[in-house]
C-alpha positions in Angstrom: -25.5 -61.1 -191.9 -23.4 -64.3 -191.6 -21.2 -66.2 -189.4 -17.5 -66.2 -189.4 -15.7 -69.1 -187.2 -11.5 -68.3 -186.5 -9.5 -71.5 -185.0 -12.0 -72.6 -182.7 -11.2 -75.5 -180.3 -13.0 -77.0 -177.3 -12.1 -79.9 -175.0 -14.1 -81.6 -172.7 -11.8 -83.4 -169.9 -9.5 -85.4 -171.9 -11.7 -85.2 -175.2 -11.3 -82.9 -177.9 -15.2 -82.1 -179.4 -13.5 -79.3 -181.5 -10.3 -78.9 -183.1 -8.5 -75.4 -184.7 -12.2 -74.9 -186.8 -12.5 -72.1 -189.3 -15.1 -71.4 -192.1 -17.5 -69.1 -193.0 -21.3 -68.7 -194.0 -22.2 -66.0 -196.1 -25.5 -63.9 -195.5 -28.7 -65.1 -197.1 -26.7 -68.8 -197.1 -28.3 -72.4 -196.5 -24.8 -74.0 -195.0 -24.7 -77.0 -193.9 -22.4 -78.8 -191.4 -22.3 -82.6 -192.4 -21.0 -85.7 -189.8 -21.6 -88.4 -188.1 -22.7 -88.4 -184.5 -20.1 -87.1 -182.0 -18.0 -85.5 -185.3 -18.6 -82.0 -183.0 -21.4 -80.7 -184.6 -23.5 -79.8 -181.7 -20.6 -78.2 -179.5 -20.2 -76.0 -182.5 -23.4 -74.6 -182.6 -23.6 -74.4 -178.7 -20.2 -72.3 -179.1 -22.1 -69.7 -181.4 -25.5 -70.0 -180.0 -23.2 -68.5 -176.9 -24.1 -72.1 -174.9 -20.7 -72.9 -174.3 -17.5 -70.8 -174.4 -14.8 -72.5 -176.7 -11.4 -72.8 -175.2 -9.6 -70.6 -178.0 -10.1 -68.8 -181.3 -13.4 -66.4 -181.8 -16.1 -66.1 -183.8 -18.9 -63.7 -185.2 -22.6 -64.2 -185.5 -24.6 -61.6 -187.4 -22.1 -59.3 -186.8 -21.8 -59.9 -182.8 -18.3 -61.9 -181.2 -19.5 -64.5 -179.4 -18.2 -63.6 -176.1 -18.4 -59.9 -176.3 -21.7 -59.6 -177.8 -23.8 -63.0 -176.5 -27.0 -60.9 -175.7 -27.2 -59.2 -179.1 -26.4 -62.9 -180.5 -29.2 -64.3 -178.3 -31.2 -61.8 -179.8 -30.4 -62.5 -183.4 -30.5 -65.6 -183.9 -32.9 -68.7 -183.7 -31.8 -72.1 -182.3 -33.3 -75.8 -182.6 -31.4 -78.2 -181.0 -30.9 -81.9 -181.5 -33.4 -83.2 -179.2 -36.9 -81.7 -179.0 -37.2 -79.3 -176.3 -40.3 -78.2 -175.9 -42.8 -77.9 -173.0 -45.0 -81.6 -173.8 -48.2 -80.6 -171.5 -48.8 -77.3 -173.3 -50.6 -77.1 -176.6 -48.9 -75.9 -179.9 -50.7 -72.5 -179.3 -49.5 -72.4 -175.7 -45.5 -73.2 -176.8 -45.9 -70.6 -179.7 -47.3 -68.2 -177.2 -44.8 -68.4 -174.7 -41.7 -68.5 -176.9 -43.0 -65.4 -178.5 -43.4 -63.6 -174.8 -39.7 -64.6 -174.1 -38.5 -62.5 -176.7 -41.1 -59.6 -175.8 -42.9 -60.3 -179.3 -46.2 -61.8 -179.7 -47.4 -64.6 -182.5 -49.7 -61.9 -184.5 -46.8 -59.8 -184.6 -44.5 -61.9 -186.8 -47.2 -64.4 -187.8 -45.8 -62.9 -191.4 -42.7 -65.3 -191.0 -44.0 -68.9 -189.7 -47.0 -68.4 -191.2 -45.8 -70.8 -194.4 -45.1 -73.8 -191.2 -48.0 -73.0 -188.8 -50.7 -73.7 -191.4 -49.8 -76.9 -191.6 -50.1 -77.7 -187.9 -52.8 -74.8 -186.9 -56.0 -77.0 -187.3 -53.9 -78.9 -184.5 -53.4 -76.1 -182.2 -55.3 -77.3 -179.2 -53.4 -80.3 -179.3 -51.0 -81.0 -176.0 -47.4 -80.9 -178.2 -46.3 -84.5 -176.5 -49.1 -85.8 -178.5 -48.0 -85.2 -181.8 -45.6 -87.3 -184.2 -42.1 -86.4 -184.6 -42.8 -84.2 -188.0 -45.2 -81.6 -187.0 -43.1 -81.5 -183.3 -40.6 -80.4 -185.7 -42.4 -77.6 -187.6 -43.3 -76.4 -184.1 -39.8 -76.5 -182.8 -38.7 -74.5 -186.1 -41.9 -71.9 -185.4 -40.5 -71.1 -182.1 -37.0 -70.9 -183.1 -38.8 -68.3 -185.5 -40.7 -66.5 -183.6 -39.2 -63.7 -183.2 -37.4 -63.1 -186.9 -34.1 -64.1 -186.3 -31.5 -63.3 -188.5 -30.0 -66.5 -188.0 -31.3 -69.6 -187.7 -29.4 -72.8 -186.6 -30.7 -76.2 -186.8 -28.9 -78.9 -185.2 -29.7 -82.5 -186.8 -33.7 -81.5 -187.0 -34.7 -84.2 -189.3 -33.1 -86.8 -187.7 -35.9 -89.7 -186.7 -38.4 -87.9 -188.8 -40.3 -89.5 -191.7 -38.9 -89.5 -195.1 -42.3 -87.2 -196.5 -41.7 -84.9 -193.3 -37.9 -84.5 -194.3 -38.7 -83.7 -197.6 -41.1 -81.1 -196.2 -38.9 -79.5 -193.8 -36.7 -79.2 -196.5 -38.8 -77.3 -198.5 -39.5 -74.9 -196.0 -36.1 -73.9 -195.2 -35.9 -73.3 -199.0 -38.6 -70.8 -198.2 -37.0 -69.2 -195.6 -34.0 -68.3 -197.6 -36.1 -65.8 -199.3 -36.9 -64.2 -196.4 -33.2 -63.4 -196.1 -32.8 -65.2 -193.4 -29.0 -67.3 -192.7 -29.2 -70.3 -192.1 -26.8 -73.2 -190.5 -28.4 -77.0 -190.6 -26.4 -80.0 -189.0 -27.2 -83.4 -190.4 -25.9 -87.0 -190.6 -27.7 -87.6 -194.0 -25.5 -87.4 -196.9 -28.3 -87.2 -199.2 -29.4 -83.8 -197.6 -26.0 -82.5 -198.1 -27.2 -81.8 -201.5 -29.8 -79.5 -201.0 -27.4 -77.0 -199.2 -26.0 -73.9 -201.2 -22.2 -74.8 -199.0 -21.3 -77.5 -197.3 -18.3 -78.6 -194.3 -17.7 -81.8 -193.8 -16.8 -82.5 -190.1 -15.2 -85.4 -187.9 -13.4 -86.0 -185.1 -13.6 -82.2 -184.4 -12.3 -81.0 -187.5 -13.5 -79.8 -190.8 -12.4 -81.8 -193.8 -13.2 -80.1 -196.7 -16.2 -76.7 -197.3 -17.4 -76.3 -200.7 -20.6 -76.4 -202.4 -22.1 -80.0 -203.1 -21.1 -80.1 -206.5 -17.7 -78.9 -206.5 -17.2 -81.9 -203.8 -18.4 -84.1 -205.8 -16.6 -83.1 -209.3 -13.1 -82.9 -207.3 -13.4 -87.0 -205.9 -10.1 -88.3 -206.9 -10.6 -91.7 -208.1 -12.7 -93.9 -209.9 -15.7 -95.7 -208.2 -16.9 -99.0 -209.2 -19.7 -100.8 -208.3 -19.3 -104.6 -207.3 -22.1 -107.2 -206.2 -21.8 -110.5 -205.9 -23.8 -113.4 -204.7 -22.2 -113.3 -201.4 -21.9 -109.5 -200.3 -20.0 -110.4 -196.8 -17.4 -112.8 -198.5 -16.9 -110.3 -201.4 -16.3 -107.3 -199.2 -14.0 -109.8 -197.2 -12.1 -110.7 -200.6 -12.0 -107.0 -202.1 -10.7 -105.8 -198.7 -7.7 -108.5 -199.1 -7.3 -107.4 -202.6 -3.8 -105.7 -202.6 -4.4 -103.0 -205.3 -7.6 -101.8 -203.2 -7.9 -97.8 -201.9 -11.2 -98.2 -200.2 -14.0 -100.8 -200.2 -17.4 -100.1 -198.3 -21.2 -101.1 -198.6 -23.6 -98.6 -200.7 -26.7 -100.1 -201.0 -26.6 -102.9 -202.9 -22.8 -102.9 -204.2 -20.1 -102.3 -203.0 -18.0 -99.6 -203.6 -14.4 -99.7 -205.1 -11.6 -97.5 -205.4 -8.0 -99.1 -206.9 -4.3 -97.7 -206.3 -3.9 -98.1 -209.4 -4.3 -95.0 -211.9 -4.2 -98.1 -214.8 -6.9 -100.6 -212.9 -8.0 -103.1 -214.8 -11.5 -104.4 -214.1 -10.9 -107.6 -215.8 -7.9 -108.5 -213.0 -10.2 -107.7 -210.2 -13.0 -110.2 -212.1 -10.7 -113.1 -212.6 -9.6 -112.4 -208.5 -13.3 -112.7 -207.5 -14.2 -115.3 -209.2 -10.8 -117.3 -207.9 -12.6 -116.8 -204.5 -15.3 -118.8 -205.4 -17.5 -115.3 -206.0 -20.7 -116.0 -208.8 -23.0 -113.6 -210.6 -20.2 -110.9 -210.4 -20.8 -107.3 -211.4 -18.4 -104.7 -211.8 -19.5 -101.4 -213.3 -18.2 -97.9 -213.2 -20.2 -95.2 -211.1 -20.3 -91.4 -210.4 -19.2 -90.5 -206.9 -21.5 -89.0 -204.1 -21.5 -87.0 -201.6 -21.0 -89.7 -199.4 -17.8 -91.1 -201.7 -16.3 -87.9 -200.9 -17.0 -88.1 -197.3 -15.4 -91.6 -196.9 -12.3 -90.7 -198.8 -11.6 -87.7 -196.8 -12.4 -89.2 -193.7 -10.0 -92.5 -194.4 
């Protein structure tokens, strides 16, 4: 079962977290909800996790409206938020436990579907959970949220302040967990995760920008990109960004990356401008766009 999302909005005071959002996730689907911090991406899943109500529009989860329906939603679907959450002075045995009571399961029960997580943190079971590092308090978080074999599973930011081998691990077991048939909906800031999700919605300032899958994103950037470096990266980002023919200039590791007005842009122009700043060692070089190209162009 999926999620369906019509025209939601929510304010908060005089801010709007959430503005007229629609998409949806198909069953089975790894869907991923990419922004930056305060783009809305936690009020969204607080709205279908049935945390907060949203002002207007509805929405569906596993079949259940979000209002209507919130024990059945409760019920049916697994939640990890942001920040870690779980009780520090009990044990990993003792969170897993309890979790499992809450839902009137127990951990033998549906051992069947964390089993593939736990193992990796089991010989560590006796452990008190505020003791351990920020990747195997994540696989516990995610075996809680599973406990009790949710249909649905949302993850809001989970690798965020984790260790690059731990990301790639988590990663790997969500990969897992789609054959299980299990839905689920992961919230990140990393671009370079967006990738690894079947569909993707870009999201900021409350709104969704664009939802397709990573590579259609990708293939559909506009312009061409070109890579600049320079022996002075702030004064050439200065110069390119006082350039009159220039679209967008920002930092990507160690260029800079340039889009033109111009459908006829000539590199050599650009060159002989650089250099008449007083720019050496000047490279220019044509790139393939990413998924964070496409992010910065629909965001501009």
């Amino acid at each position: 079962m999926g999620v369906s999302v019509r025209h939601i909005s929510k304010s908060y005071k005089n801010a709007v977290a959430l503005h007229d959002i629609s998409f949806e996730v198909k069953p089975g689907e790894l869907f991923g909800l990419i922004g930056p911090d305060g783009a809305g991406k936690t009020t969204l899943f607080r709205v279908l996790t049935t945390l907060l109500l949203a002002d207007f529009g509805e929405a569906t989860v596993a079949g259940y409206d979000v209002v209507k329906d919130y024990k059945n939603i409760r019920n049916s679907v697994g939640y990890m938020p942001g920040r870690f959450s779980l009780y520090q002075d009990l044990t990993i045995e003792e969170n897993l436990e309890f979790f499992a009571t809450i839902f009137g399961t127990t951990v033998e029960e549906n051992y069947d579907v964390i089993k593939d997580i736990y193992v990796q943190i089991e010989p560590f079971k006796k452990r008190r959970t505020g003791k351990l590092s920020g990747g195997m308090k994540q696989k516990l978080a995610l075996c809680c949220a599973l406990i009790h074999k949710p249909k649905i599973l949302f993850l809001d930011e989970p690798t965020t302040g984790v260790d690059p081998v731990s990301r790639k691990e988590f990663w790997d077991m969500l990969k897992r967990l789609q054959q299980k048939d299990i839905t689920i909906l992961v919230s990140t800031p990393y671009m370079d995760e967006a990738e690894l999700c079947d569909r993707i919605a870009f999201i900021q300032e409350g709104k969704i920008l664009k939802v397709d899958t990573p590579e259609a994103v990708v293939r559909h950037y506009p312009k061409l990109i070109y890579n600049i470096r320079a022996n002075n990266m702030y004064q050439l980002i200065a110069c390119l960004n006082e350039y009159e023919f220039n679209h967008s200039v920002y930092p990507f590791g160690e260029f800079v990356h340039y889009t033109d007005t111009r459908s006829n842009f000539n590199p050599k122009e650009l060159l002989e401008y650089l250099k008449s700043k007083k720019l050496l060692d000047i490279i220019i070089e044509r790139t393939e766009p990413t998924i964070e190209d496409t992010f910065m162009e629909l965001a501009k």
